[in-house]
C-alpha positions as CSV (number, residue, x, y, z in Angstrom):
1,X,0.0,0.0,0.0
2,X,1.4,3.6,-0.6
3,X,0.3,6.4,1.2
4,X,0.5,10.0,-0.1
5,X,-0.1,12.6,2.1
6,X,-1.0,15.4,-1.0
7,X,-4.3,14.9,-3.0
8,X,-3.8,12.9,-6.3
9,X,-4.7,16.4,-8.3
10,X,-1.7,18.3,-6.6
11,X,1.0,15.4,-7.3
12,X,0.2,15.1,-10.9
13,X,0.2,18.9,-11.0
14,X,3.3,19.5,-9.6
15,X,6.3,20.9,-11.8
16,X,9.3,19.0,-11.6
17,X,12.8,17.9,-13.3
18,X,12.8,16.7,-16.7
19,X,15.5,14.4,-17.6
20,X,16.1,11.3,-17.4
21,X,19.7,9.4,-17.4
22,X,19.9,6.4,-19.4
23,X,19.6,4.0,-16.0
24,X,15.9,5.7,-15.1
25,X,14.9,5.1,-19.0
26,X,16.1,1.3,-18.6
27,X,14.1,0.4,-15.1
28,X,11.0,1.9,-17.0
29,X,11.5,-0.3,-19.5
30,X,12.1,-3.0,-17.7
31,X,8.5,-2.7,-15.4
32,X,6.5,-2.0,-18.5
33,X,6.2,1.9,-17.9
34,X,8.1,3.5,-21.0
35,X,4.8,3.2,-23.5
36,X,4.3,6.7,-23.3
37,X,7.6,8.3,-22.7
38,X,8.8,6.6,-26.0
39,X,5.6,8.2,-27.6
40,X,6.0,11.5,-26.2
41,X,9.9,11.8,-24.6
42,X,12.8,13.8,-26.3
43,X,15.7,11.9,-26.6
44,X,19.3,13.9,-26.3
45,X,22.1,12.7,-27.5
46,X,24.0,16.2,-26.5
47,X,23.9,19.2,-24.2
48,X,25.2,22.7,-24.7
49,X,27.3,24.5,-22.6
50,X,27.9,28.3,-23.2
51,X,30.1,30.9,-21.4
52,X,29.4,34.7,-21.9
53,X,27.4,34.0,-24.7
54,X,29.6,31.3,-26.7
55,X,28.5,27.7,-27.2
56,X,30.0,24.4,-27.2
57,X,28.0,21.1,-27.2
58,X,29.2,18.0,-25.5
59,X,28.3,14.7,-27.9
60,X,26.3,11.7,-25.4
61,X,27.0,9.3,-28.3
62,X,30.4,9.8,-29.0
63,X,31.7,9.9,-25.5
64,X,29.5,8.1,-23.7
65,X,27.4,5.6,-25.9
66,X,24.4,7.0,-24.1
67,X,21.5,9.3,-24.5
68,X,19.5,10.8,-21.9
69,X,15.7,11.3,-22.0
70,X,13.6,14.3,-21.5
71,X,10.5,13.3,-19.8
72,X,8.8,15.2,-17.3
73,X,9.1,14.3,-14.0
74,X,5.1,14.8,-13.7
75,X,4.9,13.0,-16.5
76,X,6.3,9.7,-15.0
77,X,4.5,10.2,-11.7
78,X,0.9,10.5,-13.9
79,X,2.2,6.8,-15.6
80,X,3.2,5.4,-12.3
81,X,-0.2,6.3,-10.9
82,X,-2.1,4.6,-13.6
83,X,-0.1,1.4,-13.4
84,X,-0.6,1.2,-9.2
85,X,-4.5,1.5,-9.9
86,X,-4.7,-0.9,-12.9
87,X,-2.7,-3.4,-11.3
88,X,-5.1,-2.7,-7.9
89,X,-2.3,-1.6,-6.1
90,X,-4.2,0.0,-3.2
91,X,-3.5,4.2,-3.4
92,X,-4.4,6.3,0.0
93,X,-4.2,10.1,-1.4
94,X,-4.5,12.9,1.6
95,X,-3.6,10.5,4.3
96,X,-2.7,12.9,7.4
97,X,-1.1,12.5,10.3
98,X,1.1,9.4,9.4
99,X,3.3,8.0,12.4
100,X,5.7,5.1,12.2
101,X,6.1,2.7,14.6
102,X,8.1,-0.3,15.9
103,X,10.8,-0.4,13.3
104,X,12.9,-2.4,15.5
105,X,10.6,-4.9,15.7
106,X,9.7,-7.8,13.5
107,X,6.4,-6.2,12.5
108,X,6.2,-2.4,12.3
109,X,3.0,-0.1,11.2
110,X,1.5,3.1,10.2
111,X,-1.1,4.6,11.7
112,X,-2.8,7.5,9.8
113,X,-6.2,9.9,8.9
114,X,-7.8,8.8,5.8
115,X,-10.9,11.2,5.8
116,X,-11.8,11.8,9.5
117,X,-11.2,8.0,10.6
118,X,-7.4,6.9,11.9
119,X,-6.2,3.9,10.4
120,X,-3.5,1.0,11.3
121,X,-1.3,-0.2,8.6
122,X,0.7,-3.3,9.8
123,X,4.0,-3.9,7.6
124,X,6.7,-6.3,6.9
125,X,8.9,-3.3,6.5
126,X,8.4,0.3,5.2
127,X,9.9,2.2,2.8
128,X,10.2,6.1,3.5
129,X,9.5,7.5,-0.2
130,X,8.3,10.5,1.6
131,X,10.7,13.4,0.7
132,X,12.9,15.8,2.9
133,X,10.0,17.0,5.1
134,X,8.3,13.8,5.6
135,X,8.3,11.8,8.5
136,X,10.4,8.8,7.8
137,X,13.6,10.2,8.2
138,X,12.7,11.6,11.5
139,X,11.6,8.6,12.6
140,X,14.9,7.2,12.8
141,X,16.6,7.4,16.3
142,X,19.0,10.6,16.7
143,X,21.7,8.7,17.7
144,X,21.5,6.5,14.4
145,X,21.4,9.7,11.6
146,X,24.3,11.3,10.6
147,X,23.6,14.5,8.1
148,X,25.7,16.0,5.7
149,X,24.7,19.4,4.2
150,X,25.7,22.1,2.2
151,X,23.3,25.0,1.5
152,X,24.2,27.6,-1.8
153,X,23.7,30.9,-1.5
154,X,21.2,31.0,-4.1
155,X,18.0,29.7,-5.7
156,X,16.8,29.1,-9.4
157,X,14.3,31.3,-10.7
158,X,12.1,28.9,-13.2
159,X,9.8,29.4,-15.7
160,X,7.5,27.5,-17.9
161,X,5.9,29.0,-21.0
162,X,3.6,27.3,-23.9
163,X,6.8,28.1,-26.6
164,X,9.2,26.4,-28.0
165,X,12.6,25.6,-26.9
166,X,15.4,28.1,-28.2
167,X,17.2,24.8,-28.9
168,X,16.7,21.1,-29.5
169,X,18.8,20.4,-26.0
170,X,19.9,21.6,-23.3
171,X,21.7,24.9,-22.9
172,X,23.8,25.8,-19.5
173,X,25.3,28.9,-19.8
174,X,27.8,30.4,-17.4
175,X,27.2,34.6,-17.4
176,X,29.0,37.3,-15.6
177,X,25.6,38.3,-14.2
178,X,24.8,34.4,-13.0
179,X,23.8,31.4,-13.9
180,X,20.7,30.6,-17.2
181,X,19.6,27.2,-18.4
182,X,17.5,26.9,-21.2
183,X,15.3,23.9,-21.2
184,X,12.3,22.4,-22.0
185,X,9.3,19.6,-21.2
186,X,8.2,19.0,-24.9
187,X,8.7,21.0,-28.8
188,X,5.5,23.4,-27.5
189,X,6.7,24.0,-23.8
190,X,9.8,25.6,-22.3
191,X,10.9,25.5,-19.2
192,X,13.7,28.2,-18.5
193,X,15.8,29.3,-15.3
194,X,17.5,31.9,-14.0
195,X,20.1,32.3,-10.8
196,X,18.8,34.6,-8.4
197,X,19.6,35.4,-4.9
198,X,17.6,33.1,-2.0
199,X,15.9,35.8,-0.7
200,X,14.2,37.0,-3.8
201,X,10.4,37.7,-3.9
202,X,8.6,35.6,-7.1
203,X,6.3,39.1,-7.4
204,X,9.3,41.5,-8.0
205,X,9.8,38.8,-11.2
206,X,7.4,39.7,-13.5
207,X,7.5,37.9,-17.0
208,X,9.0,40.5,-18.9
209,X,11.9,41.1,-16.5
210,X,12.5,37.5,-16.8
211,X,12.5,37.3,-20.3
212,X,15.0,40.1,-20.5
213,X,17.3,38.8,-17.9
214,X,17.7,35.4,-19.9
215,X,17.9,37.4,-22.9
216,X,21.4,38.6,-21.6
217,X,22.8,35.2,-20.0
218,X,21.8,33.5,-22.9
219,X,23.8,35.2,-25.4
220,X,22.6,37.1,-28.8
221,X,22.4,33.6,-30.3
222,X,20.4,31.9,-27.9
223,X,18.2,35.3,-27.7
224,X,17.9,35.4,-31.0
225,X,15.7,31.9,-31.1
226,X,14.1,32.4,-28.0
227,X,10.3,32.4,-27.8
228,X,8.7,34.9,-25.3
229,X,5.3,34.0,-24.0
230,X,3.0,34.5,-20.6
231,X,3.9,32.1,-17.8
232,X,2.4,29.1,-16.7
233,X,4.1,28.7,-13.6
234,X,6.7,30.0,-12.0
235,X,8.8,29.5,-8.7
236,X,11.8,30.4,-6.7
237,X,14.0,26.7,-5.4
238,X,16.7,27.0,-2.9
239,X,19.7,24.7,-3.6
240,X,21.3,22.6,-1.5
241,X,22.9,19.3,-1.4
242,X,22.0,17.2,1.6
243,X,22.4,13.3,2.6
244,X,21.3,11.4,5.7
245,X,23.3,8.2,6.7
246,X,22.5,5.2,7.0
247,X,19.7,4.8,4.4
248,X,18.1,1.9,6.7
249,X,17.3,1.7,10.2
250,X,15.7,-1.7,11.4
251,X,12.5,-2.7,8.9
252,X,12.6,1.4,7.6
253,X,14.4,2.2,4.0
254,X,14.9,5.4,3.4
255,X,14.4,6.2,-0.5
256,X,14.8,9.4,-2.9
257,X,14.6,12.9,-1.6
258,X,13.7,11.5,2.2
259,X,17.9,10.6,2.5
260,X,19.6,13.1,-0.3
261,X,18.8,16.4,-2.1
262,X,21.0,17.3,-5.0
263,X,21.0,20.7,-6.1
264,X,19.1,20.5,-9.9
265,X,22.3,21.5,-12.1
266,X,23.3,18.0,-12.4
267,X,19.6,16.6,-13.0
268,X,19.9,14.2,-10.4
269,X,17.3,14.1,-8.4
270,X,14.8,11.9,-9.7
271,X,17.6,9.3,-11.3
272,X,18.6,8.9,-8.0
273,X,15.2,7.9,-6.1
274,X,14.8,5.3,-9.0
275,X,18.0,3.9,-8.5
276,X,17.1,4.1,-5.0
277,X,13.9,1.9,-5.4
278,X,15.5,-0.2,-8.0
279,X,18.2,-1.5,-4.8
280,X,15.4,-1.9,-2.8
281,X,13.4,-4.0,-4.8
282,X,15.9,-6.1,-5.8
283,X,16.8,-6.6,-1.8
284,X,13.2,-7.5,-1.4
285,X,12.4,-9.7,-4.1
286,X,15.4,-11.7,-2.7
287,X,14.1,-11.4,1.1
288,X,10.5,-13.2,-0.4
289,X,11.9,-15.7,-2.9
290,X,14.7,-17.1,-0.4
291,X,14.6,-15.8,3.1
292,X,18.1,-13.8,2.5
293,X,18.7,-10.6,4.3
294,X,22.1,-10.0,2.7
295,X,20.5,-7.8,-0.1
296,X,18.0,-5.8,2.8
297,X,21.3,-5.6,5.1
298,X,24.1,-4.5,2.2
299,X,21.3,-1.9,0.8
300,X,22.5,1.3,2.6
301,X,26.1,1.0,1.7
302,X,25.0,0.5,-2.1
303,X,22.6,3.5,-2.8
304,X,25.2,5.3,-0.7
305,X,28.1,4.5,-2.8
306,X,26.0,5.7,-6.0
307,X,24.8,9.1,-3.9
308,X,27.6,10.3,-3.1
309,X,29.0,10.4,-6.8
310,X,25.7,12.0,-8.0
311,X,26.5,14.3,-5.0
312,X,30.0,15.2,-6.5
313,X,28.9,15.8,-9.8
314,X,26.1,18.3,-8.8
315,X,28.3,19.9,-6.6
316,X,30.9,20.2,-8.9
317,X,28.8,21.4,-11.9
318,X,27.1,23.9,-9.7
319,X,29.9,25.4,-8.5
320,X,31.4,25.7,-12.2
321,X,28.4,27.4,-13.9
322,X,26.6,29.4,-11.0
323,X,28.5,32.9,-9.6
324,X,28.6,33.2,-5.4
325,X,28.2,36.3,-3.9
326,X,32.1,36.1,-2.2
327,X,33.6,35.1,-5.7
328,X,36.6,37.1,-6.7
329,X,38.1,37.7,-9.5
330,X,40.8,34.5,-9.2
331,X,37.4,32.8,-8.9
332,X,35.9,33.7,-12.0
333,X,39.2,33.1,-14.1
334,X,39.3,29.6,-12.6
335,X,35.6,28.4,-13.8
336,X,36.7,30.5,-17.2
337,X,39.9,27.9,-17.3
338,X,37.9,25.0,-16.5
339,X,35.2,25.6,-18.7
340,X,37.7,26.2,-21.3
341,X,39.7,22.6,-20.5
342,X,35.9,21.6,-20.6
343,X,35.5,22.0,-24.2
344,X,39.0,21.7,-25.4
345,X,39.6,18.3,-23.6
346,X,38.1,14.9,-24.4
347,X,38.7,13.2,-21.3
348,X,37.1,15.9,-20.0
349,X,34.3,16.1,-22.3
350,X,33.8,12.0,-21.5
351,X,34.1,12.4,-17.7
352,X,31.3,15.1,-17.8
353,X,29.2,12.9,-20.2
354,X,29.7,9.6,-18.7
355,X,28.1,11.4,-15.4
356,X,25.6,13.5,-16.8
357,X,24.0,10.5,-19.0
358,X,24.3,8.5,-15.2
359,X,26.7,6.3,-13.7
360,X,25.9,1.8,-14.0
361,X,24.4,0.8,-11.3
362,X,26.6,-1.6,-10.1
């Protein structure tokens, strides 16, 4: 049973990342899930990179045999949804107040509001898929959790418009003024962002300011196949990167967002819950087939191991393409140098793709 504390409305509403590395394309496949995102998806074979307003694309194929997929992340959630109901997996939207309990024991339970009347769940073990505010994590024991966090000093800016993409992938430009990515969720809908500083109020953003501000990050190029139009949404994301250690804690499994946040540069945030889920279900399938724990017991260390390098490459790309407020100008020449060895250097060029498409699983 899965129990979601928003209504079903608001979590296939919700706007979210967009692309998918080659790993997260494979497990759909794999459960029967990619129908539509084959139908509908964008595959990229390549991303763009521009400094000041000059562009260099980095070639998936050629360094990486890979592609990545550009698939909304409310997309997947809307397919997931209708596979749980037609395969009668029992959905409990709006369920309030959820507590866990006894997850030292052999036989631990929920107890939640469905409506006005409290429920019991009673569990052979839980899974905590319940992001960074939910309760799983904090239902571990203090002494158990270790946290590991670094907060930026900035927040994206985003944007989504009914227009088309100023490009056929991905653009992340590095500006004197602060970071841009051009993006997009289909050929008719964009999705743009802009650096801003955390404290920034969404009303002082109207669209036209926006549109302006991109215009110069983007470069006359990029501006000069961009798209205005009114917004459909917009919102202001802190970044931060964030893990919680260990992933497991008796019959609880932390999963996705609940035990890491990556900041969104590296796109990393959904690949990493599926992986996530993909370890557990593996270590679970194993539990009910033969009775071994080795899979349940060895699954902490192995999301871990894969977390941590999705962590590094966020951080690291981040920190290339965004400006901080204490930056000199020693820092700026260094991103300038490595951008520069960036597109001048194929090892370089192979590192960042092998990374950005995503890292094997095992």
């Amino acid at each position: 049973m899965i129990l979601e504390r928003r209504s079903r409305d608001y979590v296939q509403g919700r706007i979210r990342a967009g692309v998918l590395e080659r790993v997260t394309v494979d497990l759909l496949e794999q459960v029967g899930m990619a129908g539509r995102m084959r139908r509908e998806g964008l595959v990229h074979q390549g991303v763009n990179l521009a400094c000041d307003g000059e562009m260099f694309r980095i070639d998936f194929q050629a360094l990486a045999h890979a592609s990545v997929m550009v698939y909304g992340q409310t997309e997947v959630t809307k397919d997931l949804i209708d596979a749980a109901l037609e395969r009668g997996m029992p959905l409990v939207f709006e369920a309030e107040e959820v507590a866990i309990h006894g997850v030292d024991d052999d036989r631990p339970h929920l107890t939640y509001v469905e409506g006005d009347e409290p429920r019991r769940l009673d569990c052979d073990f839980i899974a905590g898929c319940d992001g960074f505010h939910g309760v799983s994590r904090r239902s571990m024991p203090a002494n158990v959790l270790k946290t590991f966090e670094k907060v930026y000093p900035f927040g994206w800016l985003g944007i989504l418009a009914e227009v088309p993409p100023a490009d056929h992938e991905l653009v992340y430009c590095s500006h004197e003024r602060g970071f841009a990515l051009a993006s997009m969720r289909s050929q008719a809908r964009s999705r743009y962002y802009l650096q801003c500083p955390v404290d920034e109020e969404l009303e002082d953003w109207p669209d036209e300011r926006i549109w302006d501000e991109l215009a110069l990050r983007l470069g006359p190029a990029l501006n000069a196949r961009m798209v205005r139009g009114p917004s459909i949404e917009k919102s202001i994301a802190p970044l931060r990167s964030f893990v919680a250690e260990p992933m497991r804690h008796g019959r609880l499994f932390l999963a996705g967002d609940a035990a890491h946040i990556v900041p969104p540069t590296g796109a990393k945030g959904l690949n990493l819950a599926a992986s996530d889920v993909h370890f557990l279900s593996e270590a679970l399938a194993a539990f009910y087939r033969s009775g071994s724990a080795a899979g349940l017991d060895g699954y902490s260390q192995q999301a871990l191991a894969r977390v941590w390098k999705a962590e590094r490459f966020s951080w690291w790309f981040t920190s290339l393409m965004h400006r901080f407020p204490e930056a000199s100008g020693f820092d700026r020449r260094l991103q300038l140098a490595e951008i520069d060895y960036l597109r001048a250097s194929p090892a370089a060029a192979a590192s960042f793709a092998e990374n950005y498409v995503g890292l094997p699983l095992g």
